[in-house]
C-alpha positions as CSV (number, residue, x, y, z in Angstrom):
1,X,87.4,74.0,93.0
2,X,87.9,76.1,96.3
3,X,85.9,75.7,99.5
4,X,86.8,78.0,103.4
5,X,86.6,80.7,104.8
6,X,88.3,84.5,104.1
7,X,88.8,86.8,107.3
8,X,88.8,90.2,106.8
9,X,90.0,93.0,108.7
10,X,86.3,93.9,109.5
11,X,84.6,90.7,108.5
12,X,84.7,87.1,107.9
13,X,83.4,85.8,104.1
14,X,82.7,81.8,103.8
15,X,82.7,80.5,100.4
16,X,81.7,77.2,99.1
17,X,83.1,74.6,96.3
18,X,81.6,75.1,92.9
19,X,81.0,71.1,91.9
20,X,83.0,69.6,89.1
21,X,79.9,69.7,86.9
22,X,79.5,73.1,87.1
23,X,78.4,74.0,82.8
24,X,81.6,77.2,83.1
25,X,83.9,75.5,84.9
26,X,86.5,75.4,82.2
27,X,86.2,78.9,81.9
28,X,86.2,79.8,85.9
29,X,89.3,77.4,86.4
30,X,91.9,79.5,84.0
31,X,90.3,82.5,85.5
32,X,91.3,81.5,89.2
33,X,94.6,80.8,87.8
34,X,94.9,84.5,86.6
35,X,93.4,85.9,89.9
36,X,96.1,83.7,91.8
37,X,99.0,84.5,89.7
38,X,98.0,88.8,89.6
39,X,97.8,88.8,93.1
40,X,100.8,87.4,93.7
41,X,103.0,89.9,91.3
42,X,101.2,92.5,93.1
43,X,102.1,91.2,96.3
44,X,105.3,91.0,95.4
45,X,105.8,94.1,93.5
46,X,103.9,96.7,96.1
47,X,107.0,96.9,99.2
48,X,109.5,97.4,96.1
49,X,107.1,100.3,94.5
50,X,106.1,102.0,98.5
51,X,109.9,102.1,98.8
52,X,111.1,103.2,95.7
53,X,111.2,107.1,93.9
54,X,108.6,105.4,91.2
55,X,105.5,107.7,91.1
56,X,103.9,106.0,88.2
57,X,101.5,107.5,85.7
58,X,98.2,109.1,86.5
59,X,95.2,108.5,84.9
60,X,92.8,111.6,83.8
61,X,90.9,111.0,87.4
62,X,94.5,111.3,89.7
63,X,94.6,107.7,90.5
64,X,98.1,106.2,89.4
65,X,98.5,103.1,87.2
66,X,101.9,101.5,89.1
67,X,104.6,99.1,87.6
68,X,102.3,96.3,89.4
69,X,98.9,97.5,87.0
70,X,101.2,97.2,83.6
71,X,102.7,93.7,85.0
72,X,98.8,92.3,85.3
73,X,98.2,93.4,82.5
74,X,100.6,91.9,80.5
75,X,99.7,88.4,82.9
76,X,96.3,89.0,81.6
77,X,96.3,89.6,78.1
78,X,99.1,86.5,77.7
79,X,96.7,84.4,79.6
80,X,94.3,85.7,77.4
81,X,96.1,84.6,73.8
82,X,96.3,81.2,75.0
């Protein structure tokens, strides 16, 4: 599916290609996809949230759940139904 190499700020991480006969392939596949498709809402939607007067909602433990946590969710759980 995916082969290269990641670098990090501190390190580098080399992965490998999982072979077409892997026996959960058709369930890694659609999971990649998700992956792919959160990252890129959160991408997009972090400089518009740092910029903005949005706080957010805090959870019980003080970290916040953003406008880019409810959008991946709602990716997720769609991807999910299908």
């Amino acid at each position: 599916i995916f082969s290269g190499t990641v670098l990090h700020s501190s390190s580098t991480t080399t992965f490998t290609a999982l072979p077409e006969t892997h026996p959960y392939l058709s369930e890694i596949k659609p999971a990649l996809s998700a992956i792919r498709k959160a990252c890129r809402i959160t991408t997009h939607l972090q400089p518009t949230t740092a910029q903005s007067n949005i706080s957010g909602l805090n959870k019980k433990d003080a970290s916040p759940v953003t406008i880019g946590d409810f959008a991946v969710q709602a990716l997720v759980l769609n991807l999910l139904e299908k």
